[in-house]
C-alpha positions in Angstrom: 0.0 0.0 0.0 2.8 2.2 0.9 4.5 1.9 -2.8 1.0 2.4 -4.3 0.4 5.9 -2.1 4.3 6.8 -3.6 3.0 6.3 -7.0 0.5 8.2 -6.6 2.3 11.3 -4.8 5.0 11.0 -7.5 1.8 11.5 -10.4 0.2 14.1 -9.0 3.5 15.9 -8.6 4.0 15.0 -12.1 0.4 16.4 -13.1 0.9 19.3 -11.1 4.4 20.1 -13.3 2.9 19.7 -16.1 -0.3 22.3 -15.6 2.6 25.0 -14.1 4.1 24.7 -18.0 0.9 24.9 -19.8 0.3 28.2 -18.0 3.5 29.4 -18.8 3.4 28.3 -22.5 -0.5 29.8 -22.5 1.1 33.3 -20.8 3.5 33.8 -23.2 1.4 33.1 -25.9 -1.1 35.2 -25.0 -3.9 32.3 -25.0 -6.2 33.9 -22.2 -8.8 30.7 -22.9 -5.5 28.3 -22.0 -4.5 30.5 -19.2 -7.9 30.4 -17.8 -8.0 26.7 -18.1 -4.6 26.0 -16.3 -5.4 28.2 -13.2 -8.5 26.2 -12.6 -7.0 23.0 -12.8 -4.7 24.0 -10.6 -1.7 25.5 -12.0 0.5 28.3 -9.6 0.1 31.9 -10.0 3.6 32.5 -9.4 4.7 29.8 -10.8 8.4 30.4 -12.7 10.7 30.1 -15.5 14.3 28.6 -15.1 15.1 32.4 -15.5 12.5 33.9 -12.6 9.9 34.7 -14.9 5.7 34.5 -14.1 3.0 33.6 -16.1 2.5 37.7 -15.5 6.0 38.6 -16.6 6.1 36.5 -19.6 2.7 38.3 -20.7 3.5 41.6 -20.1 6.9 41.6 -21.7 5.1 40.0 -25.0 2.3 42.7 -24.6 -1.3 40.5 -24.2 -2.6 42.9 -22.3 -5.9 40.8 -22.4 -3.8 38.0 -20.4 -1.8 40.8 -18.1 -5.2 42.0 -16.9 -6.7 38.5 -16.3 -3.6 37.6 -14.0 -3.8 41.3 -12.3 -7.4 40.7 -11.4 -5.9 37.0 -9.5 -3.7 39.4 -8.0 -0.2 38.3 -9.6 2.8 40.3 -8.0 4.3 42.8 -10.6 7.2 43.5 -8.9 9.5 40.2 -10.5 12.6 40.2 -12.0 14.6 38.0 -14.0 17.4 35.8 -12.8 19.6 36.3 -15.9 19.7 40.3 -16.7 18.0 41.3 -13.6 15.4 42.9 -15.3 12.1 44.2 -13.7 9.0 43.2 -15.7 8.3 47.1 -16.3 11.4 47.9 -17.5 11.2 45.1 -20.2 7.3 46.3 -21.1 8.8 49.9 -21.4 11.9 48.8 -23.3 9.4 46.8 -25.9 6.9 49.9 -25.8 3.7 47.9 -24.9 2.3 50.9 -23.4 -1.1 49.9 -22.7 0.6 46.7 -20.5 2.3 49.5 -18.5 -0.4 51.4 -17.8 -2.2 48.5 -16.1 1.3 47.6 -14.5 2.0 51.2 -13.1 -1.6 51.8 -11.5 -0.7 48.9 -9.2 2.9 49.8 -8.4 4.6 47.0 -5.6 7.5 49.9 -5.6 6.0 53.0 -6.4 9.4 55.3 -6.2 11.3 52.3 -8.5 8.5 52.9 -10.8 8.0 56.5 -11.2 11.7 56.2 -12.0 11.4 53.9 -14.7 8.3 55.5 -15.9 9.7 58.9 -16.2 12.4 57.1 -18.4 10.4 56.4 -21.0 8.9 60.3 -21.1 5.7 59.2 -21.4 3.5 61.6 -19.0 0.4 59.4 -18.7 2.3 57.2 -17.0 3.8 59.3 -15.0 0.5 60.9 -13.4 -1.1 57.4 -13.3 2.2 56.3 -11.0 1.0 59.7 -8.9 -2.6 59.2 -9.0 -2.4 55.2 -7.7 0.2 55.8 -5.3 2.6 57.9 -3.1 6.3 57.9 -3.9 8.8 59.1 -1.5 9.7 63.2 -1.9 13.4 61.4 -2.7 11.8 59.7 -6.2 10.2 62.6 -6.8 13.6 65.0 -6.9 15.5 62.1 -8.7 12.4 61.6 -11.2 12.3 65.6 -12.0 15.6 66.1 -12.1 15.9 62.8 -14.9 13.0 65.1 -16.7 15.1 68.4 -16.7 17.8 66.4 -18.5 15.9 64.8 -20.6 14.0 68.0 -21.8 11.0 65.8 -20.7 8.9 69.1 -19.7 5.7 67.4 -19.6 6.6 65.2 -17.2 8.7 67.6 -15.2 5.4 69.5 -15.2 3.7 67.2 -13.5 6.4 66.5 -11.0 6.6 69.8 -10.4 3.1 69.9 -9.7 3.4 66.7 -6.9 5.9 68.8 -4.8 9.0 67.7 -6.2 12.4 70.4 -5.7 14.6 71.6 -7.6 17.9 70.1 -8.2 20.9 70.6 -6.0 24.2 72.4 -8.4 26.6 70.3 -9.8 30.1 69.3 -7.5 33.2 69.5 -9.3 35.9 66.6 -8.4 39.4 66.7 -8.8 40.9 66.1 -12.2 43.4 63.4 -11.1 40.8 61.9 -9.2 38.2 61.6 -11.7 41.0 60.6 -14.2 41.8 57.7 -12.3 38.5 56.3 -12.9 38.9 55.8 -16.3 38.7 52.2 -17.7 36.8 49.1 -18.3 34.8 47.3 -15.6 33.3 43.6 -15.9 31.1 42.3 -12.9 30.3 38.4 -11.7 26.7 38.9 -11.0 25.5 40.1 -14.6 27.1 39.5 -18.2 27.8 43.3 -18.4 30.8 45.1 -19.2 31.1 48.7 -18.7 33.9 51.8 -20.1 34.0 54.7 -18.3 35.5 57.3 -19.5 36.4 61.3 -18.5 35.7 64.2 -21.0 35.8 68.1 -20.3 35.9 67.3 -16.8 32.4 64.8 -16.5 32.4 61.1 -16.0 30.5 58.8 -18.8 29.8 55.4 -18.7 28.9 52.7 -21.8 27.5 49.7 -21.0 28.0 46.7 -23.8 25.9 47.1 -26.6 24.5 50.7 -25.5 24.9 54.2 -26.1 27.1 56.4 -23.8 25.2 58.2 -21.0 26.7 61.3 -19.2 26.7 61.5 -15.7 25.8 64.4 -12.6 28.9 64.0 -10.0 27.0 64.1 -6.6 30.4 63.6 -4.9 34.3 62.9 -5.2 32.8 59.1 -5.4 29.2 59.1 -6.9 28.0 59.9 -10.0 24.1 59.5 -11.4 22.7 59.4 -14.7 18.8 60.4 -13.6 17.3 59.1 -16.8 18.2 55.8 -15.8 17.8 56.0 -11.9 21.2 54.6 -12.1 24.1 55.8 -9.9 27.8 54.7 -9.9 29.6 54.4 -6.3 33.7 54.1 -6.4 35.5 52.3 -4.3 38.8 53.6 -5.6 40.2 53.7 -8.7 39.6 49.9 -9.3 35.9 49.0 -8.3 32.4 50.6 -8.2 29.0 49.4 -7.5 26.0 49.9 -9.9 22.6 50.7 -8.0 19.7 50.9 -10.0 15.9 49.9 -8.9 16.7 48.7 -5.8 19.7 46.4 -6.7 23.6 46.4 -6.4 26.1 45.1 -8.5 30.0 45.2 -8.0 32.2 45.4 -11.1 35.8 45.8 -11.2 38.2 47.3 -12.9 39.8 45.0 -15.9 41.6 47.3 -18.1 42.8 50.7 -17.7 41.6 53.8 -19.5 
């Protein structure tokens, strides 16, 4: 009887496997009727990907938004990332410019100043004021936010910053030139495939991560520099190692070759 009642566990595990892939399969497709289906006979909500991806994420980055609201409405968590690139599911629906997916994403925000960031990224103001209408972000977000709109000549949306309270950015700090010389080089990190040059023009720091375009940075002190657009910010530790912060996470990278 004992074997039997093993059998038995061991198929339903099976079963159970087996449903949790249909939904992801059905997500990514976009099949709501298949989605639907799988969630009734049981599949997980947060079920995942070898990479960290939901039945939600794998929706929203393909843009169904006819799937993204079903799975919203059963209450699936939008605030997932993947295990590979460390990307957040709004930064990939941005990125891909499924705009109605973000809307629906943003007006249930699990971190609304990580999102008012990424939102003002993409300069799309409806965004923006739904982020502001849905939830509070800190007064923090809000500076960083309007001061990425200011460089980005993003005046809508700096308009309605403006309008939530946000202040106006502090003046530029100017760093030694030997010092900010000495960060100049490439930098390759163990936690994500991602190498980045930095390099020192006219007195500014710029960074270039693989396959991107070069962004300028705002020195904030001797050892951090931000580019708002991105809500990314560089901290040195020395002339060989920083750490990249960006939506909440931290990466190290270190220096591998010089200027």
């Amino acid at each position: 009887m004992r074997l039997i009642a093993l059998f038995a566990f061991a198929s339903m595990l099976a079963t159970a496997a087996d449903t949790n892939a249909d939904l992801l399969s059905a997500a990514r497709a976009g099949d709501l009727a298949a989605v639907k289906t799988a969630i009734e006979s049981g599949a997980v909500l947060e079920t995942k990907t070898p990479y960290g991806q939901t039945p939600l994420y794998l929706a929203a980055m393909n843009g169904h938004e006819d799937v993204v609201r079903f799975l919203l409405d059963k209450g699936a968590r939008t605030d997932v990332s993947d295990t590979f690139y460390k990307a957040p599911m709004l930064g990939f629906v941005l990125q891909r410019k499924h705009w109605g997916v973000a809307k629906m994403l943003v007006a249930k925000p699990a971190n609304p100043d990580q999102t008012l960031g990424e939102v003002t990224g993409s300069g799309r103001a409806d965004l923006v004021e739904t982020v502001l209408t849905t939830s509070k972000p800190s007064q923090s977000a809000l500076d960083k936010a309007y001061e990425s709109a200011l460089e980005g000549k993003k005046a809508d949306v700096a308009g309605l910053l403006k309008k939530a309270g946000a202040n106006d950015p502090a003046p530029p700090v100017t760093v030694d030139a030997a010092v900010l010389s000495s960060y100049a080089g490439t930098y390759k990190s163990e936690q994500i495939p991602l190498e980045i040059k930095v390099s020192i023009r006219e007195g500014k720091l710029y960074g270039q991560a693989t396959g991107q375009g070069e962004f300028p940075t705002k020195t904030l002190s001797a050892t951090r520099f931000a580019f708002a657009q991105a809500q990314l910010e560089l901290e040195f530790e020395g002339a060989d190692a920083f750490t990249l912060k960006q939506g909440g996470q931290s990466f190290k990278f270190k220096k591998v070759v010089s200027k």
